[in-house]
C-alpha positions, 0 to 999 in steps of 0.5 A, a space after each residue: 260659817 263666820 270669818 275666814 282669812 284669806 290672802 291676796 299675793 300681788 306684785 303691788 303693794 297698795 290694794 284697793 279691791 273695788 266691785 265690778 274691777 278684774 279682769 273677764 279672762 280670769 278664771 271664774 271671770 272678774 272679781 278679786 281673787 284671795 287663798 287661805 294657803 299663805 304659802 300659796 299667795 306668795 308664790 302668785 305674789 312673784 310668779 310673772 317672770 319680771 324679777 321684783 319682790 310681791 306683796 302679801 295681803 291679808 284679808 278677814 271675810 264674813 261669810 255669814 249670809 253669803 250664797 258661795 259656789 264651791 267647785 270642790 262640791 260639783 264634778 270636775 267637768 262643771 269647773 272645766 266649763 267654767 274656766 272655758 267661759 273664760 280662758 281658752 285651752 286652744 285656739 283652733 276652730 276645732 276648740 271653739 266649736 266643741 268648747 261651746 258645746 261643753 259649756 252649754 251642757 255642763 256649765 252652771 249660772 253664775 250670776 246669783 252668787 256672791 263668792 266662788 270656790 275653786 282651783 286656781 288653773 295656773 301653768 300646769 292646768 293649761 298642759 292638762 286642759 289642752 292635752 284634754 281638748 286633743 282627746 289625749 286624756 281620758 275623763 277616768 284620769 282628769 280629777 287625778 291629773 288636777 290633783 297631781 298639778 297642786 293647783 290650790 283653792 282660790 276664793 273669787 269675790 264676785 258681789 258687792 254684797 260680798 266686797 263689803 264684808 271683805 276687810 284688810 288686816 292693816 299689819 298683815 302686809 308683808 314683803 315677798 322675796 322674788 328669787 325664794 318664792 319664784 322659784 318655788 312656784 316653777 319647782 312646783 310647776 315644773 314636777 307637777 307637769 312631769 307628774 302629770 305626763 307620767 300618768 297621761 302616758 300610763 296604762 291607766 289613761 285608756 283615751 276612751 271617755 274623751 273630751 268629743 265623746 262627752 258632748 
């Protein structure tokens, strides 16, 4: 497969990613998290509400020899068991009885991969996932719904084979504006969330194939 670029958007402007760092709540768990989509990085650079300017950094993967999961490739379920190993969609006993349950039919092994391949679940996911959960959305409309909510795809670096085939790009580091980049991540959410209630709230949503019908 060769090289890629990929973008890391951050509010800090030194990074030093390091294997076994991260945080275990992340979606696909701990590892260091980068986008093709410069765009996209920006926005992630300035979305948390604390009005400082991020940073861009670019980074060259080698994917030559890497074993790489791609949820784009798997049913869309799989990645909803994924993220619930990590993320809570609710916090109701109802949730973490059923969740477990999920998980343990359509979740897959990670550990003998070096890179995972996937949406990235921002705000507007967390709307779809709990609205799942309730039984408000039927499984005909899930991929329709993620889609509406333009989650971008994300690269997680998980092993220390794939870190070091991981290099910076010294004079891609760039500054990203706070008020340009930040509001248009909560445009994007914010049409992507009222996107999303239209169709939950159409005919096409027929509550028939739900989340506790799944297991």
């Amino acid at each position: 497969m060769g090289k890629i670029i990929l973008y890391h958007g951050t509010s800090d402007k030194i990074v030093t990613p390091v294997y076994g760092r991260g945080e275990e709540k992340h979606d696909y768990g701990k590892g260091f998290y980068l986008t093709e989509n410069i765009e996209l990085a920006k926005e992630w650079a300035v979305c948390r509400p604390n009005d400082t300017n991020g940073w861009l950094h670019k980074y060259e993967l080698d994917m030559d020899g890497l074993n790489v999961l791609d949820f784009e490739t798997e049913h869309v379920l799989v990645w909803l068991a994924e993220l619930m190993k990590h993320r809570d969609a609710a916090d109701s006993r109802r949730y973490k009885v059923l969740a477990g349950r999920f998980i343990e039919k359509y979740g897959v092994d990670t550990s003998g991969y070096d890179v995972i391949r996937g949406w990235r679940a921002d705000a507007s996911y967390f709307y779809i996932a709990k609205e799942f959960v309730r039984d408000n959305i039927d499984l005909d409309i899930l991929e329709e719904l993620l889609s509406l909510g333009g989650l971008g795809i994300q690269y997680c670096i998980k092993s220390e084979l794939a870190y070091s085939k991981l290099r910076e790009i010294e004079d891609g580091l760039a500054m990203v504006d706070y008020a340009e980049f930040n509001d248009k991540y909560n445009r994007r959410d914010a049409e992507a969330r009222r996107r999303m209630r239209e169709l939950v709230d159409s005919e096409a949503n027929k509550v028939t194939r739900v989340f506790s019908t799944l297991l």
